[in-house]
C-alpha positions in Angstrom: 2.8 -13.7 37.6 2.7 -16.9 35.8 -0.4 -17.1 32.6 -3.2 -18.4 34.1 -3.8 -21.6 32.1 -7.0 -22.1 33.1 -8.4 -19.4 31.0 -11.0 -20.5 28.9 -11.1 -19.4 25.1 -14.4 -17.8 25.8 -12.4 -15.7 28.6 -9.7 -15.2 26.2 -12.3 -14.5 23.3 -14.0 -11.8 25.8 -10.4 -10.4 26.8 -9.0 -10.3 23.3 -12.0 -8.8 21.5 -12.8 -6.1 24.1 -13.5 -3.1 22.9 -11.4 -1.2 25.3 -8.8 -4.0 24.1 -9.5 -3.7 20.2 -9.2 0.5 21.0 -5.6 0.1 22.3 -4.4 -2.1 19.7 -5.7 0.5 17.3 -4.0 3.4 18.9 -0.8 1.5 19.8 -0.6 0.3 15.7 -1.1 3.5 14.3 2.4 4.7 13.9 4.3 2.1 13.1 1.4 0.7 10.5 2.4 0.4 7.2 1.4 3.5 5.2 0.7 1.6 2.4 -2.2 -0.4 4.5 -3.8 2.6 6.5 -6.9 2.6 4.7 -7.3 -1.4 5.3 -6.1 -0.8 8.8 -9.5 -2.1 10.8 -9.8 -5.2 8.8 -6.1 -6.1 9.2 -7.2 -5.2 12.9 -9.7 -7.8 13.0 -7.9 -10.3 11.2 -4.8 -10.3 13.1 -7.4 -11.0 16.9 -8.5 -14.2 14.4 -5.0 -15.2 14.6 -4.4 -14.0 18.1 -7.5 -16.3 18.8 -6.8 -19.5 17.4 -3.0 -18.8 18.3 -4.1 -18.3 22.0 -2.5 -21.6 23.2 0.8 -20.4 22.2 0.3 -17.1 24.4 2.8 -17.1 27.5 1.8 -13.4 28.9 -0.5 -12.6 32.0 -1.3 -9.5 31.7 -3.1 -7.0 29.3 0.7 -5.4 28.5 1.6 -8.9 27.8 -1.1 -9.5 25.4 -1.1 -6.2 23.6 2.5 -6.8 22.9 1.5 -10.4 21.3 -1.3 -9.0 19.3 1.1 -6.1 18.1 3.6 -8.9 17.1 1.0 -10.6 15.1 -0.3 -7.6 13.9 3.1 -6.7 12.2 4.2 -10.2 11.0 0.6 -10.3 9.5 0.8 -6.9 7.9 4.0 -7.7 6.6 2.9 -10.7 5.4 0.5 -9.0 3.6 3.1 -6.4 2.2 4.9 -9.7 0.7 1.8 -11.2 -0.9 1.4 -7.7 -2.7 4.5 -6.8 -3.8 4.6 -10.2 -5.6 1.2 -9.5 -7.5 0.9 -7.7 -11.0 -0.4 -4.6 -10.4 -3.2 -4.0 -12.7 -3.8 -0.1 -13.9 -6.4 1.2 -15.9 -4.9 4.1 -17.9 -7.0 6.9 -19.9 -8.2 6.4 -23.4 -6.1 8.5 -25.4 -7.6 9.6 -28.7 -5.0 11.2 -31.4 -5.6 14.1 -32.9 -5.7 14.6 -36.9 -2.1 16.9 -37.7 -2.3 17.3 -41.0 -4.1 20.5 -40.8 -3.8 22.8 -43.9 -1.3 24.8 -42.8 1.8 22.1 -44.5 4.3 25.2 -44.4 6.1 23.8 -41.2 6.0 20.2 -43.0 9.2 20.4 -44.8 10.9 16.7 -45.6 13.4 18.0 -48.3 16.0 19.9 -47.6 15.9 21.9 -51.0 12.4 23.2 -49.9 14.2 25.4 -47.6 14.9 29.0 -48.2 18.6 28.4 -47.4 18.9 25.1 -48.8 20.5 23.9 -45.4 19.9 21.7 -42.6 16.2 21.5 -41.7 17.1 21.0 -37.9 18.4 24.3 -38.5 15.1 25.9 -38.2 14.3 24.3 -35.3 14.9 26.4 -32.2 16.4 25.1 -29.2 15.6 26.2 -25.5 18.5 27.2 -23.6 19.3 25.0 -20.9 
């Protein structure tokens, strides 16, 4: 069957938005959406039916198979699109404050910078142990 032409955008509007429409696209996206956009996943939705919408001239399809399959298109290139735009950005992290703790102590035994302190008189890395591996 050839796209009827003569629908109007409001038709297409009513068609596209549907929420038995909107429902499908949401089911039919979920495993293939990008994990890193799940929790966005409505709003990306939404704003790939904006595209759909003002795209609608461009739509060659008749039936609601045909049209899912265009929004799913969008829906990808526009999530993708999306991915792109992110990946490019500086990622911006707050980390803890990290306050240091005073060392000194009074216990300076372990503290030992010359070698002649030593009961030995050796190597101070000598005392220190080392894990097996």
């Amino acid at each position: 069957m050839p796209p009827d032409r003569s629908e109007s955008a409001e038709d297409f509007a009513r068609r596209l938005f549907a929420p038995a429409f909107v429902e499908k696209v949401r089911i039919a996206s979920w495993p293939c959406f990008p994990h890193q956009l799940k929790s966005r996943r409505d709003d990306i939705i939404q704003e790939a039916l904006i595209k759909a919408y003002h795209a609608r001239e461009q739509f060659r399809g008749a039936t609601d198979e045909d049209l899912l399959g265009w929004v799913l298109e969008i829906l990808r290139n526009h999530a993708l699109n999306i991915l792109e735009a992110e990946a490019d950005q500086p990622r911006l992290v707050s980390l803890p404050t990290i306050e240091i703790a005073d060392f000194r102590g009074t216990d300076e035994d372990h503290l030992r910078d010359d070698p002649a302190d030593l009961e030995d008189g050796g190597d101070p890395l000598d005392e220190v142990a080392v894990a097996p591996a």
